[in-house]
C-alpha positions as CSV (number, residue, x, y, z in Angstrom):
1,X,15.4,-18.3,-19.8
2,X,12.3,-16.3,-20.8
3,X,9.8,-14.8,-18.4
4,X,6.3,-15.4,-18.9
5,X,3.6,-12.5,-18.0
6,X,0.0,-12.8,-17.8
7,X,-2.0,-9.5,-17.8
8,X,-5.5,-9.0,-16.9
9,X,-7.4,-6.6,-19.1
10,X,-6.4,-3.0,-18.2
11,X,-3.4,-3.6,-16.6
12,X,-0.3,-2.1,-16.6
13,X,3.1,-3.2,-16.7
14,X,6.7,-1.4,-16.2
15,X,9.3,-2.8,-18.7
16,X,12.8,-1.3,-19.4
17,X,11.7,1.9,-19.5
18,X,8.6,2.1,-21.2
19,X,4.8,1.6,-19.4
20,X,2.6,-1.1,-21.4
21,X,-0.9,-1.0,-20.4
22,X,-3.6,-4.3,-21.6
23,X,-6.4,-3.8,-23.8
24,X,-9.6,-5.3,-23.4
25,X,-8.7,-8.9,-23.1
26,X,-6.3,-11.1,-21.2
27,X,-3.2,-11.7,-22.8
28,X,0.0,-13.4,-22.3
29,X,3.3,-12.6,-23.5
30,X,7.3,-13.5,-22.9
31,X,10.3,-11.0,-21.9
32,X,13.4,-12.8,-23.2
33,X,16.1,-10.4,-21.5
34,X,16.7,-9.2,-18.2
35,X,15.0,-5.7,-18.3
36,X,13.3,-4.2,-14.8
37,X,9.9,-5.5,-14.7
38,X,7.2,-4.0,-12.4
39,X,3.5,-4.7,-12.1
40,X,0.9,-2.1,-11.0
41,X,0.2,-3.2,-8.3
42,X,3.7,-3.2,-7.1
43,X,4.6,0.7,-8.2
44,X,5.3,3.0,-5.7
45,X,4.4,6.5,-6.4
46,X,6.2,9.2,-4.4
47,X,2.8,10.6,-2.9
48,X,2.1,7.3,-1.4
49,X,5.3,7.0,0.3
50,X,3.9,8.5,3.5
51,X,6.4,6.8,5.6
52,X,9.9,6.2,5.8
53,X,9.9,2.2,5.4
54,X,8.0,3.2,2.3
55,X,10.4,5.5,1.2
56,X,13.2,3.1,1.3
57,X,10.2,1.1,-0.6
58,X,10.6,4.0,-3.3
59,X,14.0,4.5,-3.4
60,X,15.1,1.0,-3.9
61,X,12.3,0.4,-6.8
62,X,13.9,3.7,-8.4
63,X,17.5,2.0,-8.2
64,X,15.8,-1.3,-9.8
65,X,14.1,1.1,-12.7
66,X,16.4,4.0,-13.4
67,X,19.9,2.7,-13.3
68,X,21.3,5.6,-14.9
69,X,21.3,7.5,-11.5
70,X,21.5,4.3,-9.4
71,X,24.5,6.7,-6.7
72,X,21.5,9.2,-6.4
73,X,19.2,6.7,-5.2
74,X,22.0,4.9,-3.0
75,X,22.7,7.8,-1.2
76,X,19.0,8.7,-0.1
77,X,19.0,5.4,1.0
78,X,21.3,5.5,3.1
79,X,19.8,8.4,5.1
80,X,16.5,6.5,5.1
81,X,18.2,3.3,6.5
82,X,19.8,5.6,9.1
83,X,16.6,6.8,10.0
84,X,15.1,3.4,10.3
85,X,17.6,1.9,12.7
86,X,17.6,4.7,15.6
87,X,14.2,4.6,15.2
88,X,13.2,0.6,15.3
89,X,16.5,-1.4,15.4
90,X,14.7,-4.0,15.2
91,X,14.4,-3.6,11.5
92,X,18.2,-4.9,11.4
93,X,17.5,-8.0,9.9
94,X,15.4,-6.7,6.8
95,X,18.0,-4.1,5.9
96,X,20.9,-6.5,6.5
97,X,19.4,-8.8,4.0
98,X,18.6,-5.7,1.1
99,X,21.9,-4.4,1.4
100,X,23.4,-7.3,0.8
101,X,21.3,-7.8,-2.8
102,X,21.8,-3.9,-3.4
103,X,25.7,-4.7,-2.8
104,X,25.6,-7.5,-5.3
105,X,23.1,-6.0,-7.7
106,X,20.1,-8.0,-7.3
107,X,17.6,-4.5,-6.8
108,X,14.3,-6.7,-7.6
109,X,15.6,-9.3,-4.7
110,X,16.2,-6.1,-2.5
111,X,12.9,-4.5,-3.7
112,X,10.9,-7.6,-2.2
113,X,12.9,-7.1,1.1
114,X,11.8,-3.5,0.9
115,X,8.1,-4.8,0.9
116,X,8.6,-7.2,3.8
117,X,10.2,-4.5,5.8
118,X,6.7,-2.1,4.8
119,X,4.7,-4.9,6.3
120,X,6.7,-4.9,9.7
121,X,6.3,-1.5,9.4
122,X,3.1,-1.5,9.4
123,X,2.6,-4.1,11.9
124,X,4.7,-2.2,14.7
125,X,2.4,1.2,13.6
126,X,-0.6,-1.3,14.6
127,X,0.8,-2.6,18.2
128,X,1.6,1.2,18.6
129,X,-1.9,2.3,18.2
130,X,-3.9,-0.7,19.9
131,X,-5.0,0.8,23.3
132,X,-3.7,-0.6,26.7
């Protein structure tokens, strides 16, 4: 089964390795193997990985892209996820459910966890700064 992409003009793409950026015009096009795929919009860079949610963000999305030093990757994690769980154990659910895609290989399955984990994140930062 092939997967179809749409690109705006300007945009850029991750596939398999390479970076593949639109011209001027809307296209479309189809990937007919299972390579990592990431949009733009959904790249982490390490700069903006200002907090540690984020940086499991960023360490699962290198897992999904650089499989080549996948144990690397795994091993940060782990301090990250450590991290995490003293810190707001009530992030147990998310990382239950992304280590069990990273355990059966599914890194773009745990890669969408890692965002929903971000966004609770974010929304205990927000209760923590509303005033009393």
């Amino acid at each position: 089964m092939s997967l179809k992409i749409s690109l705006r003009p300007g945009e850029k793409v991750f596939i398999g390795g390479a970076v593949v950026q639109n011209g001027d015009s809307p296209t479309e096009f189809s990937i007919l193997n299972d390579v990592p795929l990431l949009r733009e919009k959904d790249i982490l860079t390490e700069e903006k990985a200002d907090s540690v949610c984020k940086q499991i963000y960023l360490c699962v999305q290198l897992m999904y892209i650089d499989g080549a030093n996948v144990s690397k990757y795994q091993h940060a994690y782990r301090d990250l996820l450590e991290q995490v769980l003293s810190a707001a154990p009530s992030t147990v659910d998310y990382l239950a459910a992304m280590n069990t895609d990273l355990a059966c290989g599914r890194y773009y399955q745990a890669l969408k966890g890692a965002r929903k984990l971000v966004e609770y994140e974010q929304e205990l930062i927000s209760h923590v700064r509303q005033p009393a």
